[in-house]
C-alpha positions as CSV (number, residue, x, y, z in Angstrom):
1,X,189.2,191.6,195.2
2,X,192.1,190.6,193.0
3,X,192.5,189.6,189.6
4,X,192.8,185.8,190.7
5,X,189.6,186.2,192.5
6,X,187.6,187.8,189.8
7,X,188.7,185.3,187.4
8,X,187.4,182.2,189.6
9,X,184.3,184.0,190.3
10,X,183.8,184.6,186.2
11,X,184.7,180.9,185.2
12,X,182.4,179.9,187.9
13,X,179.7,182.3,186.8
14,X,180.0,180.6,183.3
15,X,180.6,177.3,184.6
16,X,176.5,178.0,186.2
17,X,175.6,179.5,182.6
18,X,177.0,177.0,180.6
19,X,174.8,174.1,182.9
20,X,171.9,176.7,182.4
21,X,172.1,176.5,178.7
22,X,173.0,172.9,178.0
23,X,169.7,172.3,180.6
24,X,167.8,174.9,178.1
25,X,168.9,172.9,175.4
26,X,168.1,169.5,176.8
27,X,165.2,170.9,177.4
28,X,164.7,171.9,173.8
29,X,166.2,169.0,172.1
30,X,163.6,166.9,174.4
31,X,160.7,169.1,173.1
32,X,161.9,168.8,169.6
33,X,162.4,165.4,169.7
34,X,158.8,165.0,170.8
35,X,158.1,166.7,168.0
36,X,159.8,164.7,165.2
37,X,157.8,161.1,167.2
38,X,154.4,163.0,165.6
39,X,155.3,163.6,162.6
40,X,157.3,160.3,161.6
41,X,154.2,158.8,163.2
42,X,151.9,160.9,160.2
43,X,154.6,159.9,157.8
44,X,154.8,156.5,158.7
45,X,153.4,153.5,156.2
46,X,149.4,153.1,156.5
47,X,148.3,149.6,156.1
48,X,147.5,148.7,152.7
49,X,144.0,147.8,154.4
50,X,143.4,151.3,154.9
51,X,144.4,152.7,151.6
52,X,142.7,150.2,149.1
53,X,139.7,148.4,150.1
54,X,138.2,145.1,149.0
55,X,134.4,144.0,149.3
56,X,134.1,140.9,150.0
57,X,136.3,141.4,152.9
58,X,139.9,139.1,152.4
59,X,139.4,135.3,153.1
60,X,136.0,135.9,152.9
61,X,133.8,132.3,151.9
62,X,130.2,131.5,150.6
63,X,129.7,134.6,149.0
64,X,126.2,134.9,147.5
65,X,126.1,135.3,143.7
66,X,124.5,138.4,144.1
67,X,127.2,139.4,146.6
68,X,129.2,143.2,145.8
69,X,132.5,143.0,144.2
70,X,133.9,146.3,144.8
71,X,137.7,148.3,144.9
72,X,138.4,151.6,146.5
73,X,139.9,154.0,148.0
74,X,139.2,157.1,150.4
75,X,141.4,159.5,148.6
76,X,144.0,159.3,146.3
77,X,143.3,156.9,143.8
78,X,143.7,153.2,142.1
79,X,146.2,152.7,139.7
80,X,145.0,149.0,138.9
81,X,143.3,146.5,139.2
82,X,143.2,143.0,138.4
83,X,140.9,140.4,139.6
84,X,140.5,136.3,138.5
85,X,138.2,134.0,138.8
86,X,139.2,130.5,139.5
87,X,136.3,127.6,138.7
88,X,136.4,123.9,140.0
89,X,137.9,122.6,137.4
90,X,140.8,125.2,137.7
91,X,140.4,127.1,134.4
92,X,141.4,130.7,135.8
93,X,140.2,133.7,133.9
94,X,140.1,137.2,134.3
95,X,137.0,139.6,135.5
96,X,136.3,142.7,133.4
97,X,135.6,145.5,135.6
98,X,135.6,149.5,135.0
99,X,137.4,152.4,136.7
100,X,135.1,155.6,138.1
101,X,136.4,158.5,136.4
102,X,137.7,159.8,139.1
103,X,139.7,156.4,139.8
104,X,138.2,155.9,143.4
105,X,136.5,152.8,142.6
106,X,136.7,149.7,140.4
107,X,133.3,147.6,140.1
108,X,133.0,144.4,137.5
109,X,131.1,144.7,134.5
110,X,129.0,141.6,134.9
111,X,126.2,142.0,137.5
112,X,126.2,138.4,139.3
113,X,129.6,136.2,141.3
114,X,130.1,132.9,139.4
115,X,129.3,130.5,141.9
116,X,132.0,127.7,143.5
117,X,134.7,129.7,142.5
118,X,137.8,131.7,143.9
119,X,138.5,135.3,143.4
120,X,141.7,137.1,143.5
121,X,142.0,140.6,143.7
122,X,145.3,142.7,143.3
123,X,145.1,146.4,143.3
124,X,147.7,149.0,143.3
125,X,146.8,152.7,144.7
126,X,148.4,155.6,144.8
127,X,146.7,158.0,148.1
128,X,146.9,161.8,148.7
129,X,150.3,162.1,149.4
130,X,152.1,160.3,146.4
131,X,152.6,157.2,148.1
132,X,152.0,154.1,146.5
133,X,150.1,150.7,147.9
134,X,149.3,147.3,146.7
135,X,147.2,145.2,148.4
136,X,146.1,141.3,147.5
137,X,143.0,139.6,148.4
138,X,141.1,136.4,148.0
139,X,137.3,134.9,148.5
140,X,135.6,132.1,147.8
141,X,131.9,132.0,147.0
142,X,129.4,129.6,147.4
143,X,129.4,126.3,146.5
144,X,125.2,125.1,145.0
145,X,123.8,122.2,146.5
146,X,122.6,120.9,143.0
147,X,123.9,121.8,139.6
148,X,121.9,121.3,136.5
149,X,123.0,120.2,132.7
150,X,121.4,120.6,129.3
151,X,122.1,117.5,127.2
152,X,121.7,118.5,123.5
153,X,121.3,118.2,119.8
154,X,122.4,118.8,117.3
155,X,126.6,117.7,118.3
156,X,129.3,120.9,117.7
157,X,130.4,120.7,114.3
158,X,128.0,118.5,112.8
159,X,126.6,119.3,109.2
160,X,122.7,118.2,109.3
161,X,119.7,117.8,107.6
162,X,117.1,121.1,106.8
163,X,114.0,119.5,109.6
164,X,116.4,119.5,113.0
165,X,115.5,121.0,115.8
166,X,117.6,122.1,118.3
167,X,116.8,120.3,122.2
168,X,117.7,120.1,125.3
169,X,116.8,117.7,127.8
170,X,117.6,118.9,131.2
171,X,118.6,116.4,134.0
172,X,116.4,118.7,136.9
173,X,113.1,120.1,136.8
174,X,113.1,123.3,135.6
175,X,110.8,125.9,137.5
176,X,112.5,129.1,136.7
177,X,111.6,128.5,132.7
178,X,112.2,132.0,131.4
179,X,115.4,132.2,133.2
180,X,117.3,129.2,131.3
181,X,115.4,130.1,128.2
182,X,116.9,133.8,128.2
183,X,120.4,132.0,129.0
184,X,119.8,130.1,125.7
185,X,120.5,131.5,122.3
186,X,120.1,130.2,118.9
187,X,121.2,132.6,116.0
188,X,121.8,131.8,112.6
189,X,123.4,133.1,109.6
190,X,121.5,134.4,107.3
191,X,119.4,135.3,109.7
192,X,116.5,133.2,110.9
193,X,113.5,133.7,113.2
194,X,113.9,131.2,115.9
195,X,111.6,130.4,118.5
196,X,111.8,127.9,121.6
197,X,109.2,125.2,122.9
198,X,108.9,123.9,126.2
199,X,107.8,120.5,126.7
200,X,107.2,120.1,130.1
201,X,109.8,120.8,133.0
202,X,112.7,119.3,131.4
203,X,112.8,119.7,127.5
204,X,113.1,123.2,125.3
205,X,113.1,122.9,121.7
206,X,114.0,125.2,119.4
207,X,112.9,125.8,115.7
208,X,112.4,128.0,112.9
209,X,108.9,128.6,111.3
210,X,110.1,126.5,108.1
211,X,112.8,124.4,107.2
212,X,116.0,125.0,107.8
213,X,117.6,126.8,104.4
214,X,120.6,124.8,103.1
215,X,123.8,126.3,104.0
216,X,122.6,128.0,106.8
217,X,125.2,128.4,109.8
218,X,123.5,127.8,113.2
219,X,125.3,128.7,116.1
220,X,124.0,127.7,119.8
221,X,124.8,129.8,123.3
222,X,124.5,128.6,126.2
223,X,125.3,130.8,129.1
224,X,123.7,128.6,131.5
225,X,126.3,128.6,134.2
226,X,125.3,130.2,137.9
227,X,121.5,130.5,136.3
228,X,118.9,129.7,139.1
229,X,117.2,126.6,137.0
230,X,115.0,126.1,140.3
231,X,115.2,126.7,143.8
232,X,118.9,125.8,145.1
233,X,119.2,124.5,141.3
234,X,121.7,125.8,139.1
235,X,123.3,125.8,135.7
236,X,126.9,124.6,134.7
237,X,127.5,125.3,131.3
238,X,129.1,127.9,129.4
239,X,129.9,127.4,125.8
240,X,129.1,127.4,121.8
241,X,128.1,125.4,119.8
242,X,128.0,125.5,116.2
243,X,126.7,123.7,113.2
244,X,125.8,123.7,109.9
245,X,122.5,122.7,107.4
246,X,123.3,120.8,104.6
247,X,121.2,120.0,101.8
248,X,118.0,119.8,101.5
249,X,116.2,115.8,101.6
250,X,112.6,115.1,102.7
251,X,111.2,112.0,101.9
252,X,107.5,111.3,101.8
253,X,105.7,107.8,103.0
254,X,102.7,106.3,101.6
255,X,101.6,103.8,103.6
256,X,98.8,102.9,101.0
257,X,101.4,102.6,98.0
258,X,103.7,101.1,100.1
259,X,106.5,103.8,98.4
260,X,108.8,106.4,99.8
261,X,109.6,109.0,97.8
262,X,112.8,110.6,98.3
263,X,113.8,114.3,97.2
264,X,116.9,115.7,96.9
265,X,116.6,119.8,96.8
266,X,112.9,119.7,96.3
267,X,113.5,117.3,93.1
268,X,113.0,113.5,92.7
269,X,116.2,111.4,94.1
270,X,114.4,108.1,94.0
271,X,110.7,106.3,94.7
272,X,111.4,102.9,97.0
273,X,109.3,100.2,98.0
274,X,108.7,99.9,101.5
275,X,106.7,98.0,104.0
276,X,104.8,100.1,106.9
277,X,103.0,99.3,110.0
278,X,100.5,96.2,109.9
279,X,97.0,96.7,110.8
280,X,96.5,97.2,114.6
281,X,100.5,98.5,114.2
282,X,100.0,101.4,112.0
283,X,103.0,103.8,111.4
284,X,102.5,107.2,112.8
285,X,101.0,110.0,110.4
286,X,102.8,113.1,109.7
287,X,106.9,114.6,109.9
288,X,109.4,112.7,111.5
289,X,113.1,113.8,111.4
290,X,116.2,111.3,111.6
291,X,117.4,111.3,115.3
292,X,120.5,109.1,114.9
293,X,121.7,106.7,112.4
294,X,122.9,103.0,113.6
295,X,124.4,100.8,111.0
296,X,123.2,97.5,113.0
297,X,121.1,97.7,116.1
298,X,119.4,95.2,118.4
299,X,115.0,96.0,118.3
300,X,113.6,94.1,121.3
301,X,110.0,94.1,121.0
302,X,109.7,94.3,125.3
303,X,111.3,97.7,125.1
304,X,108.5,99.4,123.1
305,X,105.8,97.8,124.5
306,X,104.9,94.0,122.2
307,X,106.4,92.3,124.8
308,X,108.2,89.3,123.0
309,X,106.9,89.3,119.4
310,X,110.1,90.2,117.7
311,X,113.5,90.2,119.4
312,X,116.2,91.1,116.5
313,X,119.8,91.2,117.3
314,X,121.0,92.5,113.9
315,X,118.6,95.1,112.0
316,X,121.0,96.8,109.6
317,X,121.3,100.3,108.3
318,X,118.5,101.4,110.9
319,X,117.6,105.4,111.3
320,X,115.3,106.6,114.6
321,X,112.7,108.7,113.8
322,X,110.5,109.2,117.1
323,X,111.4,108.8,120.9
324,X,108.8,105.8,121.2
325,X,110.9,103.5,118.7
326,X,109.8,104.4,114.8
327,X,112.5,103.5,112.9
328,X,113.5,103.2,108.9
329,X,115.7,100.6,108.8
330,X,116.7,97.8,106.4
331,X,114.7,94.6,106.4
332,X,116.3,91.1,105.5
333,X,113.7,88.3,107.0
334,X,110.9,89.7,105.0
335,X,110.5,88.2,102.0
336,X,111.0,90.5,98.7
337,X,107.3,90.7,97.2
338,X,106.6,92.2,100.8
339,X,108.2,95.6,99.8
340,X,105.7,97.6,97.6
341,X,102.7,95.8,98.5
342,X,102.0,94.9,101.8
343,X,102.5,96.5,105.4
344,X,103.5,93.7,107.4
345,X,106.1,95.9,110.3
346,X,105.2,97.2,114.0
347,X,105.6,100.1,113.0
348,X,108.6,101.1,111.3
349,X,108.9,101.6,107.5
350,X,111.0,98.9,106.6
351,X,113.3,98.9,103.3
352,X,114.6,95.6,101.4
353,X,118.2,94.7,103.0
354,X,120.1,91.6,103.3
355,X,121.9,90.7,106.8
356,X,124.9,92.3,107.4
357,X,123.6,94.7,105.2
358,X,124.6,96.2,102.1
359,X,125.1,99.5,100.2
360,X,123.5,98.0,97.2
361,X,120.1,97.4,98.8
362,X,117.7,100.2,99.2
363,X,118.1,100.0,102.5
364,X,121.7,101.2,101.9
365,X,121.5,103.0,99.3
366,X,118.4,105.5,101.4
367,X,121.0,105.0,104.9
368,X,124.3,106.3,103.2
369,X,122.4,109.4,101.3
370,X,121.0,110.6,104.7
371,X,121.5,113.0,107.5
372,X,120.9,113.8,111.1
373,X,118.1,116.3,110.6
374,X,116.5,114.7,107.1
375,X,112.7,114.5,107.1
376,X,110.2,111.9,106.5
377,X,106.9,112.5,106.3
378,X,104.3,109.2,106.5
379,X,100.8,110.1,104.7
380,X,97.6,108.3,104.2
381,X,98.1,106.4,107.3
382,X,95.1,105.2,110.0
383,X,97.4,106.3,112.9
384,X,97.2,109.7,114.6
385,X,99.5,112.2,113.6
386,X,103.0,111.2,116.0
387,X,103.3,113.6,118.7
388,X,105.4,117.0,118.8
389,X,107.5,115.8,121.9
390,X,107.7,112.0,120.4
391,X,111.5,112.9,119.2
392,X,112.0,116.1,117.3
393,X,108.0,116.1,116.2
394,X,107.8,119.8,116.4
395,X,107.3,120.8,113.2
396,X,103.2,119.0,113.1
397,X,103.1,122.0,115.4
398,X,101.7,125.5,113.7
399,X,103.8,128.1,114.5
400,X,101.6,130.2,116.6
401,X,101.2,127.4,119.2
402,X,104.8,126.6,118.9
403,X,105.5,129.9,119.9
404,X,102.9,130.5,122.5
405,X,105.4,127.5,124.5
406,X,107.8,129.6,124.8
407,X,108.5,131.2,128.6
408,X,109.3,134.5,127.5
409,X,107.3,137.2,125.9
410,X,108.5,137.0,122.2
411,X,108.3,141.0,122.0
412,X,110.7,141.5,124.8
């Protein structure tokens, strides 16, 4: 064979070998290229879903107030987490919560959901590889058939007299007593021993065991809001209220000496004629506290049961002291011997006035030195003793049955 020959046979020789090789590394490159599919698959992006989960479940709605809010993660762990809580009237605030140590799980610090609101959750996590994820999430929970309200006195900010008593008046029945009692709180500084009262399903009163000490700062909690008042009945209100005693100003009644007696920090202010309930009208026996001061009402005889004996449009200077319509007020069609020597009212303890009235009449004079919260006390009287419940009446109460009306176990 020559040279030429050889030489064709070699280049096709390699020619075969080359084919075999690149085929070998087609081959290869294939296998490696399978290869790199799996692991950018491994590498690729997890959903956030996976990484950070959220309980209630995103877009979740009617969540149960006992419903679990929970954050986590299955390794790695959370970096933070923020959640807020939107209400119905749009006030958005946030939710405390606390991190495990180990930063696996975030769980809010309050035990119950608010009810007819809107969560949002945002988390950030960091998993096992280094890689960080943020997720976002929203739920809704449910929305109570009824809502109930405590309408109350004393008004935030108000400066009153040492006899008030805090109450509520509740628009529902309330079944679930000790529930919206706990819910209620009523501190004071210096520091008083306060107990509550309920009368019936929809009043709670709260008192002290004495008088209120002058100066004394009362402050009133309510954290009534998602608390189960009754069945498919709950509370709406979340707020303080604060107010303060002023001085001390309890005036005593004698219906037989037709004089009230007025003192001013346990000393005499002033000693006023009056005129008190009429036989067969008789002005209830024992403490009364001012409810609300009206310098000119209208006193309708219907309303309170004498159907139309007396219908006055204008009573000046006129101060409720029970539910059931005892008033002090100023009186201008009487005539002037009637004050200090005979009881000629329905009722009500009537004070010398002209119409209009006038600051320099008693009437006046007792109305403008008085407070929300002052005391009068009616003695020697033929009436019964007025009624705890018949407006803020509480304090005819002793203490240990005021206390025994309470819904909670005082020791607790």
């Amino acid at each position: 064979m020559d040279k030429g020959s050889n030489w064709g046979t070699y280049v096709r020789a390699g020619r075969r070998a080359a084919r075999r090789a690149i085929a070998v590394a087609a081959v290869a490159v294939a296998l490696a290229g399978c290869s790199l599919t799996r692991l950018g698959s491994d590498d690729a992006p997890r959903p956030p879903a996976e990484v950070v989960r959220v309980t209630p479940h995103d877009g979740a709605r009617g969540i149960p107030p006992g419903g679990r809010l929970t954050v986590t993660v299955p390794d790695g762990r959370l970096e933070q987490v923020r959640v807020t809580r939107t209400d119905q009237t749009g006030t958005t605030e946030p939710v405390d919560g606390r991190m495990t140590v180990d930063g696996r799980a975030w769980r809010p610090t309050g035990t119950r959901l608010a009810l007819a609101a809107r969560y949002a959750v945002n988390a950030v996590a960091v998993d096992e590889r280094g890689r960080r994820f943020a997720r976002h999430t929203t739920f809704t929970t449910v929305v109570p058939p009824h809502r109930f309200i405590g309408y109350f006195t004393p008004e935030d900010g108000a400066t009153v007299g040492t006899g008030t008593i805090v109450s509520f008046t509740f628009n529902r029945p309330i079944t679930n007593r000790a529930a919206v009692e706990r819910a209620i709180r009523v501190t004071s500084r210096p520091r008083t021993d306060v107990a509550a009262h309920w009368f019936g399903n929809r009043r709670l009163d709260f008192r002290p065991s004495e008088y209120w000490t002058p100066g004394t700062e009362v402050t009133l909690d309510l954290r009534l809001r998602d608390v189960r008042g009754a069945r498919g009945v709950y509370g709406i209100q979340h707020k303080k209220v604060r107010f303060t005693v002023g001085r001390s100003q309890v005036s005593t009644v004698d219906t037989v000496a037709h004089t009230m007696t007025v003192r001013r920090n346990g000393a005499v202010l002033a000693v006023l004629p009056v005129t008190a309930g009429a036989p067969g009208h008789e002005t209830y026996n024992g403490k009364m506290v001012v409810m609300e001061k009206l310098a000119e009402t209208r006193m309708d005889g219907s309303t309170v049961g004498f159907g139309g004996e007396y219908d006055i449009s204008d009573v000046p200077h006129a101060m409720r002291l029970t539910s059931s319509g005892t008033f002090v007020h100023g009186n201008y069609w009487a005539k002037a011997d009637t004050f200090g020597a005979v009881n000629a009212s329905h009722g009500c303890i009537g004070l010398r006035d002209v119409r209009g009235g006038s600051p320099q009449t008693a009437a006046g004079w007792f109305y403008h030195r008085s407070l929300v919260g002052d005391v009068v006390e009616v003695v020697n009287s033929r009436e019964r003793q007025v009624a705890p419940d018949n407006g803020p009446g509480g304090w005819n109460m002793p203490w240990s049955a005021w206390r025994a009306g309470s819904a909670l176990d005082d020791r607790s």
